[in-house]
N, C-alpha and C positions, 0 to 999 in steps of 0.2 A: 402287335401294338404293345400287349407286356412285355415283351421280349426287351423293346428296344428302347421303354420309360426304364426296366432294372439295367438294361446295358448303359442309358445313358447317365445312369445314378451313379453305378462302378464308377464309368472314367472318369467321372468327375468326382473324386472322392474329397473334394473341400468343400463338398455340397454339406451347409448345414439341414436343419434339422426344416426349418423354413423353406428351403429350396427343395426338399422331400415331401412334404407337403404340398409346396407347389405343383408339384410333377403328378403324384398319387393322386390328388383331387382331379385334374387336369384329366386323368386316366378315368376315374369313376363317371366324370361327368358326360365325357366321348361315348363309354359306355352306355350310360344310361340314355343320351340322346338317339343311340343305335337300338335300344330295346333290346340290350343284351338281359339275356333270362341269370335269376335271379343263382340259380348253380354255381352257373360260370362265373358270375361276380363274387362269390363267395371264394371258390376255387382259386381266383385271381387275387383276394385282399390277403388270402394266408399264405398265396406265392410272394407277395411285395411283403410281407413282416418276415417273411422268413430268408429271404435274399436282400431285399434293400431295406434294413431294418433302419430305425431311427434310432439317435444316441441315446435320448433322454424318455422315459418310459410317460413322462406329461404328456410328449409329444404325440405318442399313440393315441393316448386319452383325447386329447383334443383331435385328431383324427376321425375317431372312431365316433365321437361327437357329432364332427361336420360331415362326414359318410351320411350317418341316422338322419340328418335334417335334411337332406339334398334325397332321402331315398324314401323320405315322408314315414321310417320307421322309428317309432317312439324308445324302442329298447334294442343294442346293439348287441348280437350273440358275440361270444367271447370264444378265442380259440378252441378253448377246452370245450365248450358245449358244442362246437362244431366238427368237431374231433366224433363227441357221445353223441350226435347225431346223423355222423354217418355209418358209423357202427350199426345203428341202430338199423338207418333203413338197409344196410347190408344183410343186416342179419335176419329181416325181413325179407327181403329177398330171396335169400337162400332159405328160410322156411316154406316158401312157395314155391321154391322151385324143386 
């Protein structure tokens, strides 16, 4: 399903910024209607910023936004803390183990 919302963002690359939006909401919303676990929705939001990126940096912002109200979460972690927390529970991991 992400596969084929970032394939169909490529080939259409006169998609603005709106039309990205469209698509990526469309994608969270599928998701969370399936109870897909909260991981894999993370794992999925930094595969679409990082392959079907938006032009204008507002645009995430508002994204990132409308993600938080749809996911009933009041503060949206930012790549970089999602980055510092998986480090973290890795690094956790491997002390236990």
């Amino acid at each position: 399903m992400v596969v084929l919302t970032a394939l169909k963002a490529i080939k259409n690359k006169k998609a603005t910024d709106e039309d990205l939006m469209t698509l990526k909401m469309d994608l969270f919303r599928t998701m969370i209607g399936k109870q897909t676990d909260k991981p894999t929705m993370r794992a999925l939001a930094n595969f679409l910023k990082m392959y079907v990126p938006f032009s204008k940096q507002e645009s995430h912002r508002i994204f990132n936004h409308q993600l938080a109200s749809i996911t009933s979460k009041n503060t949206t972690i930012g790549i970089e803390e999602l980055i510092l927390q998986h480090f973290k529970e890795d690094g956790k991991a491997e002390g236990k183990g």
